[in-house]
VOBA-443560 format. One line per 3 residues: their letters; for each residue x negated, y negated, z negated of N, C-alpha, C. Coordinates in nm, 4 decimals. Layout:
BEGIN
A = X:Y:Z:X:Y:Z:X:Y:Z  ...
***
This chain:
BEGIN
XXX = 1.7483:-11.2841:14.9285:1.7212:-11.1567:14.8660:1.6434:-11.0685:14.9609  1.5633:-10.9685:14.8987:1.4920:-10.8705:14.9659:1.5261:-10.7613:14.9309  1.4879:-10.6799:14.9837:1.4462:-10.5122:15.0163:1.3455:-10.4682:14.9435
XXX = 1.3380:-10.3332:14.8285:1.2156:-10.3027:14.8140:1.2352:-10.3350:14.6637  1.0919:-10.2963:14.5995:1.0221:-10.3418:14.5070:0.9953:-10.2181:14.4150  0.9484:-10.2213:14.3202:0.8963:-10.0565:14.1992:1.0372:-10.0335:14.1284
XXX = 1.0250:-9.9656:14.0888:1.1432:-9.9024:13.9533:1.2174:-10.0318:13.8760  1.0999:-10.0821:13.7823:1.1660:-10.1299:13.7155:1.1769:-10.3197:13.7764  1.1418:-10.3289:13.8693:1.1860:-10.4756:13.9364:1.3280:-10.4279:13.9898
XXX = 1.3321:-10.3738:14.0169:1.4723:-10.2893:14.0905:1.5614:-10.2763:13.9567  1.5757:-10.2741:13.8552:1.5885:-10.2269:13.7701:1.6390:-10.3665:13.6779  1.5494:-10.4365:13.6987:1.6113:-10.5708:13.6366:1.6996:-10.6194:13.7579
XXX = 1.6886:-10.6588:13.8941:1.7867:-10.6964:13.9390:1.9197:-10.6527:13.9310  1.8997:-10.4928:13.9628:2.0249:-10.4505:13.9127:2.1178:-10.4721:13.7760  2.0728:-10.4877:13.7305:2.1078:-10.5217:13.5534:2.1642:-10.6703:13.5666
XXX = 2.0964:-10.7436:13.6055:2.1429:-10.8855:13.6601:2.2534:-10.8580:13.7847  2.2339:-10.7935:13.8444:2.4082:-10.7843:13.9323:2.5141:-10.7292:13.8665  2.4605:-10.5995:13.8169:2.6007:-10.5951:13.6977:2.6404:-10.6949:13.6512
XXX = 2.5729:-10.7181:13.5914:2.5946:-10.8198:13.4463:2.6985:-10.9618:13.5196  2.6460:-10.9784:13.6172:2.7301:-11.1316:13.7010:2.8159:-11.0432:13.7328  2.8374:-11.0043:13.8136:3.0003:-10.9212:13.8496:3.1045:-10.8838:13.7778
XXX = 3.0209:-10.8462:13.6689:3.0929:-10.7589:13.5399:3.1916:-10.9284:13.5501  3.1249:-11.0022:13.4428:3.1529:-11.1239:13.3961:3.2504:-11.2160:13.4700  3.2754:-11.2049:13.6061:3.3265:-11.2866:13.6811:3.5000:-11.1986:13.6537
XXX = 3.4973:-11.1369:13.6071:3.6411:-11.0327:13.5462:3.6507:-11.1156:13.4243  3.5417:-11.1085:13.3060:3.5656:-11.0959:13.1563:3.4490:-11.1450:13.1099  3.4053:-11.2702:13.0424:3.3253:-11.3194:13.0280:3.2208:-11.2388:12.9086
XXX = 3.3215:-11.1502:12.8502:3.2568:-11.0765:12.7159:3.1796:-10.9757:12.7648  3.2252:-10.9128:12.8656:3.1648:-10.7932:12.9375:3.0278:-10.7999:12.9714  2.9421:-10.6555:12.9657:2.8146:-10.6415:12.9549:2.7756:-10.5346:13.0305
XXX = 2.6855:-10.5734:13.1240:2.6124:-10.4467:13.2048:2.5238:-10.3870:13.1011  2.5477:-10.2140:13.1126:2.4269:-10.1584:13.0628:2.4123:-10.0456:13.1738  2.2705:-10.0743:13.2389:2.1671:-9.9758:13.3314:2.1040:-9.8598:13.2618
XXX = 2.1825:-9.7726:13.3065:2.0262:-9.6769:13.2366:1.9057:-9.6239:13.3469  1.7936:-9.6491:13.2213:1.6667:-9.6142:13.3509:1.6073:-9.5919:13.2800  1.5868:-9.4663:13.1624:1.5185:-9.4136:13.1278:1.5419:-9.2300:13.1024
XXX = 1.4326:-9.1934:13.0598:1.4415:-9.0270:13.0196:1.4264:-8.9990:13.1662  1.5283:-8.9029:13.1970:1.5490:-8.7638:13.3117:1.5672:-8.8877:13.4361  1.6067:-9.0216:13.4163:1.6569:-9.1253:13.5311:1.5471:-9.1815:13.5607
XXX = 1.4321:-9.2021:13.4783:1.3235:-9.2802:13.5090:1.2045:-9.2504:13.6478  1.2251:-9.3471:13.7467:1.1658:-9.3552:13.8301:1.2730:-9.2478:13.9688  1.3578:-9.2507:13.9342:1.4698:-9.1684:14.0296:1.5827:-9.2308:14.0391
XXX = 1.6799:-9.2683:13.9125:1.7879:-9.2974:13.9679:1.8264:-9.3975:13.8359  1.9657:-9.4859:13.8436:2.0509:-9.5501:13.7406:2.1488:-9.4987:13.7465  2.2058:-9.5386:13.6137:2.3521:-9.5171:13.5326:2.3691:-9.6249:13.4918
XXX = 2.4668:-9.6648:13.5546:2.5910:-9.8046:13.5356:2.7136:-9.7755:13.4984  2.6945:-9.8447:13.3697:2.8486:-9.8286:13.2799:2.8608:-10.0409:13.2340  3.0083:-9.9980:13.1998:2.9769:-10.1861:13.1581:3.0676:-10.1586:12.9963
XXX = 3.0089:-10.2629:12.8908:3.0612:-10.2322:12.7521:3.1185:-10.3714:12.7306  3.2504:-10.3247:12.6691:3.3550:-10.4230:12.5791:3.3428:-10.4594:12.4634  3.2414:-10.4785:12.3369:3.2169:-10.4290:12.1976:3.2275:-10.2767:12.1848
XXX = 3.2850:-10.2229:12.1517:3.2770:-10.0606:12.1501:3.3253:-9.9542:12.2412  3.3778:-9.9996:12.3233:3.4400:-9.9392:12.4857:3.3367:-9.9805:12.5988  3.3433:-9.8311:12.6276:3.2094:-9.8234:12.7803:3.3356:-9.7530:12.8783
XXX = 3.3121:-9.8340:13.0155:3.3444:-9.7948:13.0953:3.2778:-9.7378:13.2082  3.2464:-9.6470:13.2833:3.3071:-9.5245:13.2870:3.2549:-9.4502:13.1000  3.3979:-9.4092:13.0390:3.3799:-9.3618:12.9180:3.2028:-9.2583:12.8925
XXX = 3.1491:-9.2447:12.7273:3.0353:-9.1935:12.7437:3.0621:-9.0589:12.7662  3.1934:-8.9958:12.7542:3.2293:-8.8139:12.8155:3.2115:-8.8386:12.9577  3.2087:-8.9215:13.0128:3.2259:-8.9481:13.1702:3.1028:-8.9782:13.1984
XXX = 3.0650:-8.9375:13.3567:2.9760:-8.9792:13.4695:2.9458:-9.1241:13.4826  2.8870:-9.1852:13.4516:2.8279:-9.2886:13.4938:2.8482:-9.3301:13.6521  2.8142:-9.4754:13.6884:2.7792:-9.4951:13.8141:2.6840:-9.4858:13.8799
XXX = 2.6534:-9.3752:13.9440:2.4893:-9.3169:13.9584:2.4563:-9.3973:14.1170  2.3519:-9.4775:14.0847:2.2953:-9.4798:14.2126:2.1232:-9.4318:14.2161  2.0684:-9.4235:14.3234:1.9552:-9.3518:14.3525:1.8548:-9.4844:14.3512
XXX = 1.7299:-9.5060:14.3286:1.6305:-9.5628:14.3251:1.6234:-9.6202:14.4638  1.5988:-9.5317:14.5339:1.5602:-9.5700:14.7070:1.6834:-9.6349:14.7526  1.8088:-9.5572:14.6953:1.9447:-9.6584:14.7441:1.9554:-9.8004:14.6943
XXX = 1.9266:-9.8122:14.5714:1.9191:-9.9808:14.5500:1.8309:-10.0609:14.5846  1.7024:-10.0077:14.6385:1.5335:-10.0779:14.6733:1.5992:-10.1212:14.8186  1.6223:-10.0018:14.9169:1.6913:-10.0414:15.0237:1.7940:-10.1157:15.0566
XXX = 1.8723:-10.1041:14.9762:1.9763:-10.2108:15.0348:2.0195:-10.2943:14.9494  1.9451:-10.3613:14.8233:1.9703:-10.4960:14.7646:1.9739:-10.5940:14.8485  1.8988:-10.6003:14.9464:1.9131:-10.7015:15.0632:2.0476:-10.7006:15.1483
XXX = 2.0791:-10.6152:15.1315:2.2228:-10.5592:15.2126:2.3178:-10.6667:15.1526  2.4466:-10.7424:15.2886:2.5243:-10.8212:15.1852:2.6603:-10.7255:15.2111  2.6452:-10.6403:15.3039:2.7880:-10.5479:15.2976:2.7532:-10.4421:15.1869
XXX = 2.6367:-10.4048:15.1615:2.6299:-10.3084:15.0078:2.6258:-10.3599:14.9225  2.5888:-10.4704:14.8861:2.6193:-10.5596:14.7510:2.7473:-10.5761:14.7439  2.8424:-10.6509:14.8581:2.9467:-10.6994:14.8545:3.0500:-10.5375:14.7754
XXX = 2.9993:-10.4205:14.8690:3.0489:-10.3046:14.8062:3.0490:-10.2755:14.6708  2.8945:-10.2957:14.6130:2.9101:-10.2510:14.4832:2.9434:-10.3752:14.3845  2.9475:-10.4835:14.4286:3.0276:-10.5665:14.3696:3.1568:-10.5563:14.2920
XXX = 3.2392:-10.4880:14.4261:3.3411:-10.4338:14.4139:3.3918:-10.3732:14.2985  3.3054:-10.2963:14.3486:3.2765:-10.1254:14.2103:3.2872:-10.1700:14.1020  3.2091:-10.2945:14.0493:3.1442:-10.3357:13.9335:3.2977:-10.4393:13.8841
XXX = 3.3539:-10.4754:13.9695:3.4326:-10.6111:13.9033:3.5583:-10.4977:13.9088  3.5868:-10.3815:13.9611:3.7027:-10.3516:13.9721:3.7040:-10.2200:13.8055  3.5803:-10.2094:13.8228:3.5583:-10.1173:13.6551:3.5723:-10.2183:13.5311
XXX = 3.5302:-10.3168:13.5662:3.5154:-10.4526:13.4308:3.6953:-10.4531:13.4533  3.7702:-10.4532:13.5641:3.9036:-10.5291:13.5709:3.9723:-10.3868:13.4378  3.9393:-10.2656:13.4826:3.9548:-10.1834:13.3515:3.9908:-10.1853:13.2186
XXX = 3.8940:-10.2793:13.1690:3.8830:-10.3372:13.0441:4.0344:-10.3664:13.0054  4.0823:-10.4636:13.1052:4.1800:-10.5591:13.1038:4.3335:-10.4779:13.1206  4.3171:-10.4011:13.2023:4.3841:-10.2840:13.2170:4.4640:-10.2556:13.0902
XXX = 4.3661:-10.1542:13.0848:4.3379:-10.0575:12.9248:4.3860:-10.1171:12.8046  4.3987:-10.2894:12.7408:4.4673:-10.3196:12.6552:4.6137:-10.3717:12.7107  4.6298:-10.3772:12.8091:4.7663:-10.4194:12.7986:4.8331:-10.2522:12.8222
XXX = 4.7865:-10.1741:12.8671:4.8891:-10.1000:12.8271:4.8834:-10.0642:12.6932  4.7832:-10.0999:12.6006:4.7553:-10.0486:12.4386:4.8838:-10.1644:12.3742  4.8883:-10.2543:12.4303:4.9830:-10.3624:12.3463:5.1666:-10.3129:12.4190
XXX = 5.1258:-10.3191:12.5311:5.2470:-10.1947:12.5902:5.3077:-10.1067:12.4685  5.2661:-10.0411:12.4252:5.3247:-9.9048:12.3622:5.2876:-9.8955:12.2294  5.2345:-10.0769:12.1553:5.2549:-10.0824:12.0186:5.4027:-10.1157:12.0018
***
């Protein structure tokens, strides 16, 4: 892996790291990046969707990272390994969230 690249090359990788991380939790689970409007050419919003459940919820903040922060350190394996983290421990959510729903049927 490298360092670098425009908006939207940056933009698909990222989408492709969600998306594997997410999955390694919950095979159903789905990265969605945002990189458009007011974000375009500045920053992403990382949320991951269950069929109709987004996590971080859509009343909620997204996972914002900065353009220059992901160009720079996609090459990084202690910042990947970090937002790895991030990504499989929000997907673990999912999993969360119905057992306490079957909990308290």
């Amino acid at each position: 892996m490298f360092s670098g690249g425009d908006y939207a090359e940056v933009a698909r990788w990222l989408q492709n790291f969600v998306a594997s991380h997410a999955k390694r939790e919950n095979l159903r689970v789905e990265g969605v990046v945002d990189a458009v409007g007011p974000r375009a050419g500045k920053s992403y919003g990382v949320r991951l969707r269950l069929g109709a459940r987004l996590l971080p919820p859509a009343d909620e903040a997204p996972i914002d990272l900065a353009y220059r922060d992901v160009a720079a350190n996609r090459g990084s394996l202690v910042w990947c390994t970090e937002l790895a983290a991030r990504v499989r421990g929000l997907a673990g959510g999912f999993a969360e969230a119905s057992r306490r729903s079957r909990q308290s049927a």
